[in-house]
C-alpha positions, -999 to +999 in steps of 0.1 A: -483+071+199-473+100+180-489+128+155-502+119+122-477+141+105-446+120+118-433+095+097-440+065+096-408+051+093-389+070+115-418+056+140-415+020+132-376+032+139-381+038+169-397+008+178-374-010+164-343+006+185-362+001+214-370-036+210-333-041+199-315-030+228-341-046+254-338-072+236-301-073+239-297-061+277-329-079+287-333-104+268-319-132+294-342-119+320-376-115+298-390-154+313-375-145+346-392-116+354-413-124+381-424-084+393-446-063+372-417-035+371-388-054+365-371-035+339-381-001+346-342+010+344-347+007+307-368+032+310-338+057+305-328+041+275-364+050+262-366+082+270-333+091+256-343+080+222-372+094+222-356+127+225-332+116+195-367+107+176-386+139+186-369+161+158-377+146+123-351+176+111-322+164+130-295+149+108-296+112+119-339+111+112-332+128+080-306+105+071-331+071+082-360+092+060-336+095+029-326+061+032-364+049+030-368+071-002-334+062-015-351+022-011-386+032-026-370+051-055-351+017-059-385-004-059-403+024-080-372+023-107-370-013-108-410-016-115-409+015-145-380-009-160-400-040-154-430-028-174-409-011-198-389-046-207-431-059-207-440-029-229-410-039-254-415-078-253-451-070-262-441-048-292-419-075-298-447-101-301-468-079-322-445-079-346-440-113-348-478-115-354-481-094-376-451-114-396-473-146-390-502-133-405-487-117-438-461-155-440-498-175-435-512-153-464-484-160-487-484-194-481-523-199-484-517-187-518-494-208-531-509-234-515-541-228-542-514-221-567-501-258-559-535-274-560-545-259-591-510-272-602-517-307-589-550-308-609-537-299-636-508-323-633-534-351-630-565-346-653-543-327-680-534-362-695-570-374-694-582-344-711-558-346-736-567-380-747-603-379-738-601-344-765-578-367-792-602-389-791-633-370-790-615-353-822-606-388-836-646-396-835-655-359-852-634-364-880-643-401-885-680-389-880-669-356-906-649-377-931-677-405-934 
């Protein structure tokens, strides 16, 4: 339909223009239309868009090109700030890691430090008596 180098938007624009205003003239008579060249008076309205389409310099296609790059610079900024945001919610949960791992040290140590404290708590009585009497029987075995 046209060259490769055209773009592809103003093409689709075209289309677009064309299938809006039959649409809007013709669009009553589309299930009506009982001859095979029913609407060829729109063929007029066709060609003079096409004509306005031909130049992809003139002002109004420059303007409908800007406006597509105006939408994907849009699309492309929102994505960069999208991963960005991911990028910085990632650093984010590194660094809570790396807080978890250094807390889950600390508190595996004094975790040890209480169990050897809870040991100590209970058998330190028991070996205090178990040694005065131990000592008890020494002397008694010494003095006798």
């Amino acid at each position: 339909m046209c060259d490769r180098s055209y773009p592809k938007k103003l093409a689709f624009q075209y289309l677009e223009d064309l299938k809006n205003e039959f649409e809007r003239v013709n669009g009553s008579q589309i299930e009506t239309a009982a001859r095979p060249y029913a609407f060829i008076k729109f063929d007029t309205f066709i060609q003079k868009t096409r004509k306005l389409y031909l130049d992809t310099r003139t002002q109004r296609n420059l303007a409908k090109l800007n406006d597509e790059l105006y939408e994907v610079h849009q699309i492309m900024t929102r994505n960069v700030q999208a991963v960005l945001g991911v990028g910085e919610k990632l650093d984010q949960v590194s660094q809570m890691s790396s807080r978890l791992t250094s807390d889950t040290r600390m508190y595996a140590d004094k975790a040890k430090d209480l169990n050897r404290q809870a040991l100590i708590r209970k058998y330190a009585p028991v070996a205090i008596v178990m040694g005065i009497v131990l000592m008890l029987f020494w002397i008694k075995n010494k003095i006798w």
